[in-house]
Phi, psi and omega in degrees: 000148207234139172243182189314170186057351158103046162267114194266147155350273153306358173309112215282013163280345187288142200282139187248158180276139171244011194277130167317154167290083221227111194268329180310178159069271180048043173071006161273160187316184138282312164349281187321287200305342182288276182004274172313320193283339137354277200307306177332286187306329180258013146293266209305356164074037199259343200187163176216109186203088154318172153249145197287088177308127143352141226222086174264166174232143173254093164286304223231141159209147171247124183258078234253315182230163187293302205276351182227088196281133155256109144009078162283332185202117173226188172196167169290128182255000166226148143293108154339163193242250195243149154309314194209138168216198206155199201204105146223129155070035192061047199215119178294128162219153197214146181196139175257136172226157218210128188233142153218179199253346196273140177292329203243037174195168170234114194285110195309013192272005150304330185223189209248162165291333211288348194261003194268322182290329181282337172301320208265355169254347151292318154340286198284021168271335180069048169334163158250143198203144213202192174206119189257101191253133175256131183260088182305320170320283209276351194055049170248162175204127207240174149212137227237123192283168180302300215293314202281319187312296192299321165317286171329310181274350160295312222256351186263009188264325166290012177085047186261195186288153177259010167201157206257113193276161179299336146326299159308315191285324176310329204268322222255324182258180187243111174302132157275130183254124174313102213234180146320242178249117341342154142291332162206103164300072223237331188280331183318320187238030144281351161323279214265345163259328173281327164245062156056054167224039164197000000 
């Protein structure tokens, strides 16, 4: 069968894309994607694992229409800990996540002592607690156990480097790749921290 231009249906001349298939990302956040790979996970009864809300005090609200009070004025009535914790496989997991646009580093002033302290006393509990950092330039996403992050950060306090170049990271976390469904398949290498192969 010939369609307009003498163009067959079937024409094994039409050009095919060989560029991969790439499901992550789609113009989301590292948020989002954690977020969405959540919901996946507690449908599939596979994890119970949130983001931590954010702990505001509400001084001022103006109520303009009865049904639409607007927010004026609020403040942090605390410093927030981590992003996100939960329960895999009976297992406390507690996690910070963290994107940058720089290639070849992560600068720790990303992140806080308050959180670092709070990473290092869930460890001792013996949380499994980790960091999921996105190189958004390059599309990587490692997720980087506590203990080395709390190392790192020890050791930049005592005049070491103030950012963890992707080398470090490369050599100390386990990458993750963007998929489908999960959109970051993240318990795959909370796994591999729970039976101690990383």
């Amino acid at each position: 069968m010939n369609f307009p231009k003498g163009q067959s249906r079937y024409s094994t001349t039409a050009k095919t894309n060989k560029e991969p298939i790439i499901f992550g990302d789609r113009g989301m956040t590292l948020e989002q994607e954690i977020n969405e790979s959540n919901n996946y996970y507690r449908n599939h009864q596979l994890g119970v694992i949130y983001k931590k809300p954010t702990p505001i005090q509400i001084v001022k609200v103006d109520y303009p229409k009865r049904s639409r009070a607007v927010i004026k004025e609020a403040y942090f009535r605390q410093a927030s800990t981590t992003d996100y914790n939960g329960v895999y496989r009976g297992y406390y997991i507690d996690f910070e996540a963290k994107e940058t646009r720089h290639k070849t580093s992560i600068p720790l002033s990303n992140f806080h002592e308050h959180q670092i302290t709070h990473l290092q006393q869930c460890l001792d509990q013996k949380g499994i607690c980790f960091v999921i950092i996105k190189f958004v330039t390059l599309q990587r996403y490692f997720v980087l156990p506590a203990s080395d992050l709390i190392n790192f950060w020890q050791r930049a306090k005592q005049g070491g480097k103030k950012s963890m170049s992707l080398q470090f990271i490369t050599n100390k976390a386990i990458e993750i790749h963007a998929g489908y469904n999960p959109i970051l398949p993240y318990l795959t290498a909370c796994e591999q921290l729970i039976q101690g192969d990383k």
